[in-house]
C-alpha positions in Angstrom: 0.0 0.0 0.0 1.6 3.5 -0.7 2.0 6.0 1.6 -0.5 9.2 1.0 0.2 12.7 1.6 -2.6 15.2 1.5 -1.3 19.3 0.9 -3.6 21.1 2.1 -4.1 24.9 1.2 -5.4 28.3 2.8 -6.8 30.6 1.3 -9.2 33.5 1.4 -9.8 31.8 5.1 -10.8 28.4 3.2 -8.7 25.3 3.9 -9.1 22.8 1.3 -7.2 19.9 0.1 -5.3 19.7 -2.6 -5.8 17.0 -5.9 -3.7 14.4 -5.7 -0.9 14.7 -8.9 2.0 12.7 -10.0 5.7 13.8 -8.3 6.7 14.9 -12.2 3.4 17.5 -11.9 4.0 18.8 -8.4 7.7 19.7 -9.6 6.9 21.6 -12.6 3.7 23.5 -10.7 5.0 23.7 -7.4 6.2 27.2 -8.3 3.1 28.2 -9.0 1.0 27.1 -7.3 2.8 28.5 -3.9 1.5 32.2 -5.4 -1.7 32.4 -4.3 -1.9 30.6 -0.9 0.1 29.1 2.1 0.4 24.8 1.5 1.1 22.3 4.4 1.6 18.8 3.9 0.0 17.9 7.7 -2.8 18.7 9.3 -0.4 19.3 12.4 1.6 21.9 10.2 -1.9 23.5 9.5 -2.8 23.3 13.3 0.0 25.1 14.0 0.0 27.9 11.3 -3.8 28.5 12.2 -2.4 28.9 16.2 0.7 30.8 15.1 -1.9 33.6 12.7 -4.4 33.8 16.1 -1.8 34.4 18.6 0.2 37.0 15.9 -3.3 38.7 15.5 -3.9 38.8 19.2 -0.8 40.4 19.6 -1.6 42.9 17.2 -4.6 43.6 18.7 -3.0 44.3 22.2 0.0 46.0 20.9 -2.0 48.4 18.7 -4.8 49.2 21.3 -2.2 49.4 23.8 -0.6 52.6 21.4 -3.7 54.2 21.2 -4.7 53.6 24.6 -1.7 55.6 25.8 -2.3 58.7 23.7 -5.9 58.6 25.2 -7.7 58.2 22.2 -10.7 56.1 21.3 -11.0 53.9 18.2 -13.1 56.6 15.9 -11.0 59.5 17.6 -7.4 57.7 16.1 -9.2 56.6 12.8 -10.3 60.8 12.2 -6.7 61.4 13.2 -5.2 59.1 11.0 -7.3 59.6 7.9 -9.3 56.7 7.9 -12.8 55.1 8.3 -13.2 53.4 12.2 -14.3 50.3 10.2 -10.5 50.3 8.7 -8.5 50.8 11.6 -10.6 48.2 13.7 -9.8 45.6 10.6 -6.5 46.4 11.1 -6.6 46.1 14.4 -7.6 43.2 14.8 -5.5 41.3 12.1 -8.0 41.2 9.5 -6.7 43.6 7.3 -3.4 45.1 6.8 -2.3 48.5 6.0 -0.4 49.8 2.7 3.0 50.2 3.9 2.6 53.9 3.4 -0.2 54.0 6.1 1.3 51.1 8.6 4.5 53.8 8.4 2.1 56.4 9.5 0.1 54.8 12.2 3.8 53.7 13.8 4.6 57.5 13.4 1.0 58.9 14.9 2.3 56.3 17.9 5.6 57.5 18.0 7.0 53.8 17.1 8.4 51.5 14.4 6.3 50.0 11.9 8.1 47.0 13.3 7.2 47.4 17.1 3.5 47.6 15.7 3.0 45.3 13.3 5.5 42.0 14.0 
């Protein structure tokens, strides 16, 4: 009996399994195919991605509400400050959306910290 591995793939919040394809197919596509998504070849490897993203986006959460927390603002008061809709800054907030690289600069800035302290 041969050994089966199922790759399973995330993306747009969807985990699905991959088709099965011969080794001379997954070398020439493998390329490819690692564009649009992030592939594991265990469901313990997708456990622990899936862990890995919800404690990252809990950290965000804290870091970034600890920020604006300290300059006393609320959530709406920062978003008018910043330039943006509430409904933005809470997506990015909470993990579900991340800024251009032009605005995650200026929100670090607005906090008086690194993009890096903020958003890693």
């Amino acid at each position: 009996m041969e050994n089966r591995i199922v790759i399973y793939q995330i993306f747009n919040g969807e985990t699905t399994p991959l088709p099965e394809r011969t080794p001379q197919e997954k070398i020439e596509i493998a390329c490819v195919e690692r564009v649009g998504g992030v592939y594991f070849t265990t469901a313990k490897e997708l456990e622990e991605y899936v862990e890995k993203t919800r404690n990252e986006k809990y950290l965000r959460k804290q870091k970034m509400r600890a920020y604006r927390e300290n300059c006393g603002l609320l959530i709406d008061e920062a978003a008018t400050l910043l330039g943006i809709s509430k409904t933005y800054l809470v997506k990015i907030e909470n993990g579900e959306k991340d800024p251009t690289l032009e605005l995650a600069l200026k929100i670090a800035k607005f906090y008086k910290t690194t993009d890096d302290e903020l958003f890693s």
